[in-house]
PAGUFI-228504 format. One line per 10 residues: for each residue x, y, z of C-alpha. Coordinates in pm, whole numbers, plus 50000, padded with zeros to 5 digits. Layout:
<pts>
X Y Z ~ ...
</pts>
This chain:
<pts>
18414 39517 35109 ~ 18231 39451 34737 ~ 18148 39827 34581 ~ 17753 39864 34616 ~ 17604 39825 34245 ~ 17406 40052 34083 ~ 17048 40049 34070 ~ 16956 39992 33674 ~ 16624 40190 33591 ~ 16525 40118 33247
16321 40391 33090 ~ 16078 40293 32800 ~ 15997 40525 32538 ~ 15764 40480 32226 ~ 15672 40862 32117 ~ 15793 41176 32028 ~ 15556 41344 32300 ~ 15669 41051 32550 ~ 15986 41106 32518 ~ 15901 41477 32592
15805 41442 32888 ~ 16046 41191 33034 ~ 16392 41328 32906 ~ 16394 41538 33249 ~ 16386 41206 33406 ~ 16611 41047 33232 ~ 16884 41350 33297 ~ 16842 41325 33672 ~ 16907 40941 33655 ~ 17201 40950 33446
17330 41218 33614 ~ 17302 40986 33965 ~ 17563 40794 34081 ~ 17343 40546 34263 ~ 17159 40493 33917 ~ 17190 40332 33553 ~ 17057 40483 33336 ~ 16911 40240 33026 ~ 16657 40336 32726 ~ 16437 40132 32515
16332 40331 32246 ~ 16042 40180 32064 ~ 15706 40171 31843 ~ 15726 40533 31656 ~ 16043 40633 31721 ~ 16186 40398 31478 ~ 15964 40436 31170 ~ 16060 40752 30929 ~ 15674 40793 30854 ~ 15675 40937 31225
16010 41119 31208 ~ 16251 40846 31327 ~ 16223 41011 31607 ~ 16495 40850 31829 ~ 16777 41084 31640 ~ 16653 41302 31891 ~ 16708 41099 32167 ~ 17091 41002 31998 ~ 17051 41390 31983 ~ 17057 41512 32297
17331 41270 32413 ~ 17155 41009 32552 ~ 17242 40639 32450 ~ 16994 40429 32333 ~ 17011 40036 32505 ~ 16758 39880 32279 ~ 16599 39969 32002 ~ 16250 39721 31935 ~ 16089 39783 31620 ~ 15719 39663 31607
15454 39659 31377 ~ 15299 39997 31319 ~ 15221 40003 30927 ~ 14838 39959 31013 ~ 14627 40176 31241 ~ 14309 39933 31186 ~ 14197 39814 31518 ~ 14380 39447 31383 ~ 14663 39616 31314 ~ 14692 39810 31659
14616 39435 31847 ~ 14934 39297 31653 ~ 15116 39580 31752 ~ 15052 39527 32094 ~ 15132 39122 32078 ~ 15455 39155 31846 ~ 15550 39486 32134 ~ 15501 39216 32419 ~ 15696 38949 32292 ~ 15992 39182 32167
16002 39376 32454 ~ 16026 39080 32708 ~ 16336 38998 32486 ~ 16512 39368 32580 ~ 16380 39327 32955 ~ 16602 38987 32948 ~ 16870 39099 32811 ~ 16890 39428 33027 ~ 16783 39321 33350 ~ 16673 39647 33461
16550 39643 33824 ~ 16295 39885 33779 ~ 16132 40002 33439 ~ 16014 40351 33420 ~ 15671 40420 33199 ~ 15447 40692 33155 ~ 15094 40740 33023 ~ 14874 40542 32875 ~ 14965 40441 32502 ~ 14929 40034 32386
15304 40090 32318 ~ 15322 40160 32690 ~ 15087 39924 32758 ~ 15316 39650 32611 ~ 15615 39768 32784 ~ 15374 39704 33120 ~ 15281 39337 33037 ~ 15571 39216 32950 ~ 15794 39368 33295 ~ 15518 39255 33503
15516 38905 33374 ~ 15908 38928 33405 ~ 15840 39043 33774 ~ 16036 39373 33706 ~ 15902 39645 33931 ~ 15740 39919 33736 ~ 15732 40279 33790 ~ 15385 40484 33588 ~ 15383 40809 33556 ~ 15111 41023 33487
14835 40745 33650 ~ 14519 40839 33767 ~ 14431 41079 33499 ~ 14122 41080 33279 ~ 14022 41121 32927 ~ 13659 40979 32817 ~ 13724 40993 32461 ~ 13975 40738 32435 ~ 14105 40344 32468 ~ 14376 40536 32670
14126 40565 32958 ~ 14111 40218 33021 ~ 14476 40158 32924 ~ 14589 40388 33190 ~ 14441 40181 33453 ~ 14548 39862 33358 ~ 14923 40024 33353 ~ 14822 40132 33730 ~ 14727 39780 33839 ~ 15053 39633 33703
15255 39871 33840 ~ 15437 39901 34223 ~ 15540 40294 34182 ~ 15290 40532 34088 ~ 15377 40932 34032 ~ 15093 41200 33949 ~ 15077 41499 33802 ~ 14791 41640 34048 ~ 14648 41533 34432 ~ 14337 41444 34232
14467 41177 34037 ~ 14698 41049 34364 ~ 14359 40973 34527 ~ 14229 40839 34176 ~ 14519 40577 34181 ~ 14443 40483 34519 ~ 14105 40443 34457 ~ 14237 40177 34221 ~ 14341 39965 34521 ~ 14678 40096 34515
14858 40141 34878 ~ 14895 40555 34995 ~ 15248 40489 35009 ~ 15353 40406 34694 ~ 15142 40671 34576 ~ 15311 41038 34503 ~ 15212 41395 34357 ~ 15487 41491 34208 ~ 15330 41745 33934 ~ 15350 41714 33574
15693 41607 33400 ~ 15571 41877 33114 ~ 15662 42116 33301 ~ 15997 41994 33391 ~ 16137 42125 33030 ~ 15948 42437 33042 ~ 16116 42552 33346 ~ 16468 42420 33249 ~ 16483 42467 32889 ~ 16672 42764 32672
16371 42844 32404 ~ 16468 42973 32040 ~ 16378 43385 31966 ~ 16109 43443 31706 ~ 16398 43484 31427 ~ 16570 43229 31512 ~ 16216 43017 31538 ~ 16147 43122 31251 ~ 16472 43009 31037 ~ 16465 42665 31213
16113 42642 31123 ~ 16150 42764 30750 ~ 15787 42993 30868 ~ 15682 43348 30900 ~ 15481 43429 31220 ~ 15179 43678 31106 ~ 14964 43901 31322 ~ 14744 43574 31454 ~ 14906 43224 31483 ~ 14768 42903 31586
14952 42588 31647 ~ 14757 42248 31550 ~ 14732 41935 31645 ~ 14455 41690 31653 ~ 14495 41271 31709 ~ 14203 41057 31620 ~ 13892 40987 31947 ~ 13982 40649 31943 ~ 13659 40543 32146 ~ 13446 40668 31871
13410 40477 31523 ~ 13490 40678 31199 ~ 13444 41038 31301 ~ 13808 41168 31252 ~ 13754 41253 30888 ~ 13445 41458 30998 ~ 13587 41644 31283 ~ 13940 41751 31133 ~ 13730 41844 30809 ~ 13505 42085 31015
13858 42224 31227 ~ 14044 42262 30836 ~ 13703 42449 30745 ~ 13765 42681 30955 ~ 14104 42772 30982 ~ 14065 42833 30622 ~ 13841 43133 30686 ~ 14061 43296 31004 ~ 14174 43604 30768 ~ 14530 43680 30841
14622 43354 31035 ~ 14899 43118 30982 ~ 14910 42729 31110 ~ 15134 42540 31223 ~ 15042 42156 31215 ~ 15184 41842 31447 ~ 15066 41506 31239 ~ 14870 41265 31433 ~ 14997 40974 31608 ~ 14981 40619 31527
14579 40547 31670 ~ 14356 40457 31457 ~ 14242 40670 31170 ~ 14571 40877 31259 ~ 14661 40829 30877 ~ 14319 40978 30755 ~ 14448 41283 30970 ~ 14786 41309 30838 ~ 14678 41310 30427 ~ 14421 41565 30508
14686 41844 30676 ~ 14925 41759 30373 ~ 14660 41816 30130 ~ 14563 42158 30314 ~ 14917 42251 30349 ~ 14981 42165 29992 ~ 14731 42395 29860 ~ 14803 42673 30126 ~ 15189 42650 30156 ~ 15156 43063 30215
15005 43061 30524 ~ 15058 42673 30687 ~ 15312 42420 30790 ~ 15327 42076 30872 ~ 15564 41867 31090 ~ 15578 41474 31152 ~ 15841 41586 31424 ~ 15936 41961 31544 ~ 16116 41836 31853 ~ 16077 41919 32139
16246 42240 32206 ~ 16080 42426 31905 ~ 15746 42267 31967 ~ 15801 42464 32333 ~ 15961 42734 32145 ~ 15645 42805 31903 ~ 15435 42863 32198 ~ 15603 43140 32279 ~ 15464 43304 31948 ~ 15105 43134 31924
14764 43262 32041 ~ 14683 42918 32131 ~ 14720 42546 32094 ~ 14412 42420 31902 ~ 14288 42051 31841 ~ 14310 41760 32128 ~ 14629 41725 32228 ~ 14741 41720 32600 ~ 15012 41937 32561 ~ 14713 42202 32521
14568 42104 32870 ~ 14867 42096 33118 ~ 15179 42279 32899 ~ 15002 42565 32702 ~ 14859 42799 33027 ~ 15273 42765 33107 ~ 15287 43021 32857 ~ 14992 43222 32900 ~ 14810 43097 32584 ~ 14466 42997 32537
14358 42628 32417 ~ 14072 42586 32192 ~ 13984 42186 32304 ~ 13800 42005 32091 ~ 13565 41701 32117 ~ 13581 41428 32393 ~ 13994 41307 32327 ~ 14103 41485 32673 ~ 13755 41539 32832 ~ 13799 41438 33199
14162 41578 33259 ~ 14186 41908 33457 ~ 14244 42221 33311 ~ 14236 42599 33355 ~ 14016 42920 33258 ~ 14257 42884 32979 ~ 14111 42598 32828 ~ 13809 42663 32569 ~ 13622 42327 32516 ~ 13418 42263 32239
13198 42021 32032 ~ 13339 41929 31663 ~ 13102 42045 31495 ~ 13212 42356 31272 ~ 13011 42670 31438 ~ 13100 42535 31777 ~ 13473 42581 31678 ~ 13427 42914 31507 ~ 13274 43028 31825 ~ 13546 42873 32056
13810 43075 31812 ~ 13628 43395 31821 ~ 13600 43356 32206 ~ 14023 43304 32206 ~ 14027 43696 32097 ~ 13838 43853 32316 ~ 13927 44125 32557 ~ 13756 43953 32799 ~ 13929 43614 32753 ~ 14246 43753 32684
14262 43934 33045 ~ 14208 43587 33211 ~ 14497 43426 33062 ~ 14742 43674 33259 ~ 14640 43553 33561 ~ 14674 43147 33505 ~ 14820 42906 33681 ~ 14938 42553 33615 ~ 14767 42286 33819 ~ 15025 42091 33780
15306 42202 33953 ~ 15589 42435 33938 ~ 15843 42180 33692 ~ 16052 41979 33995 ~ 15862 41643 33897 ~ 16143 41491 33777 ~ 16390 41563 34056 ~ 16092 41431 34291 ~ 16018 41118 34125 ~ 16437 41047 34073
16472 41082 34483 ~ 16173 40890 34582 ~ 16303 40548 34342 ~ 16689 40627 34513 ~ 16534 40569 34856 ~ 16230 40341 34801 ~ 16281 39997 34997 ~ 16060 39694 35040 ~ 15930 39394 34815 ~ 15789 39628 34589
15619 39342 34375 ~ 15430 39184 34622 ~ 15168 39438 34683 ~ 14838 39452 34898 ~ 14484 39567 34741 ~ 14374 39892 34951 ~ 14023 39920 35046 ~ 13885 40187 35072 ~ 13582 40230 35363 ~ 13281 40382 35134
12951 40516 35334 ~ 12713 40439 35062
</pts>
């Protein structure tokens, strides 16, 4: 009798944040003796601009298969398309020479977007995370559900987006809530004390603190400069507040972003800190310590109420996704912000935040989304369109 091989599930990784987020996943299929475990680490991870990022993966004891380094050294909307066709080509490459039988992606980047192509056209079956979600502000939107349509297994972080998905054509069955992978770590992870924070970080914590980060609206044409110049504006007159800054990711005008909070920080190294990179355990750690998560980054929308912090959202970059009584949205614009800030301290506001809770989940995601590939059977490539019966 021939010893049953193991099922190779290839997970593809291209961010710091990504990699966030899927690390749960990638513990409960290693840890699987039906499973093997393979990583391609890709896009950001490798460039030192960004952090080199997968140390942290090599880090945290996980081995990386492949390592694809494409070009990233220009945000410009060219630049971003030959990122996408040199990702393609170079990533079919690693899919050959692995031979995973399923490849695992999440989101809704162009790195991940690559990653998609090139398994589908290889007629690997493809597992996306974190489909049917929505953010207006961004080429992400559409990216998302062009991920969805290539893909055979789909796993969502709320019932909304499930039905999203399968309004997308996509059969019920292959369609799962499993909650939010962010919450995974939350729930399993050992955070740093304030002291200890504190040394790791090389920063005080004052009275107030506000953690930072804001990526470019990639949807709208030349406003980053603008906006992050009205949020800096700001911050600069919160008396007796200290920042702590995430740089911007690789989009488009993410560079314009990143010179502007070194600037800032440069001038105002008493009260601010910047970092291409914090990791991952004292990125979770520092929210511990903050009032709130400001700019128009996810983590804000589905990790922050975790903690019982307020997020001051600004612009359109994650308009569309669900959120909490948590969440403060506001315009750009520089009074709109100060108002949204001011509103953060508030009795009134402050109250509300004790009684949150996460929409997405309670942090098993990963356990879910492991058992469901372990006993999934079928053709999952050949796949049927599902239509939906409208009354119009």
């Amino acid at each position: 009798m021939t010893k049953k091989s193991k099922k190779k599930i290839c997970v593809f990784t291209g961010t710091r944040a990504e990699y966030g987020l899927l690390r749960p996943l990638m513990e409960e299929v290693r840890k699987d003796k039906a499973f093997k475990l393979q990583i391609v680490a890709s896009a950001m991870h490798l460039l030192p601009e960004f952090g080199s990022t997968y140390k942290e993966i090599e880090r945290d004891g996980l081995k990386i298969d492949e390592k694809v380094k494409i070009f990233l050294e220009d945000d410009t909307p060219v630049g971003i398309n030959r990122s996408v066709s040199s990702a393609i080509l170079k990533l079919s490459k690693a899919f050959v020479k692995l031979k995973p039988d399923m490849v695992v992606i999440l989101g809704d980047r162009f790195e991940a977007f690559s990653a998609a192509t090139a398994a589908m056209i290889w007629r690997i079956p493809i597992a996306h995370i974190n489909g049917g979600e929505a953010t207006f502000g961004v080429i992400d939107e559409a990216i998302r559900h062009s991920i969805t349509k290539m893909s055979h297994l789909h796993f969502t972080s709320t019932d909304e987006y499930r039905k999203r998905v399968i309004q997308l054509g996509e059969q019920p069955d292959r369609v799962f809530n499993v909650g939010a992978t962010g919450l995974d770590s939350i729930k399993r992870m050992k955070f740093l004390s304030k002291k200890d924070l504190e040394k790791e970080l090389s920063f005080k914590f004052a009275k107030r603190n506000l953690l930072v980060t804001f990526h470019p609206v990639t949807l709208e044409k030349g406003t980053s400069k603008k906006q992050f110049g009205n949020l800096l504006n700001v911050l600069d007159s919160l008396k007796g507040t200290h920042i702590i800054f995430t740089m911007a990711n690789a989009d488009t005008e993410g560079r314009i972003i990143n010179k502007m909070i070194d600037k800032y920080v440069a001038k105002r190294p008493y009260k601010s800190k910047a970092f291409i990179s914090m990791g991952q355990r004292k990125y979770l750690s520092t929210m511990q310590f903050v009032d709130a998560v400001v700019g128009n980054s996810s983590s804000g929308i589905i990790e922050a109420p975790s903690f019982k912090i307020g997020t001051v959202n600004i612009g359109d970059r994650q308009k569309g996704r669900i959120r909490t009584e948590s969440i403060i949205d506001c315009s750009p614009r520089k009074e709109d912000i100060k108002k949204a800030i001011r509103k953060l301290y508030t009795p009134e506001f402050q109250k509300t935040l004790k009684r949150i809770k996460s929409p997405y989940g309670d942090g098993s995601a990963s356990k879910r989304i492991a058992k469901i590939i372990k006993t999934v059977k079928g053709l999952l490539l050949k796949k049927e369109f599902y239509n939906i019966r409208w009354r119009i």
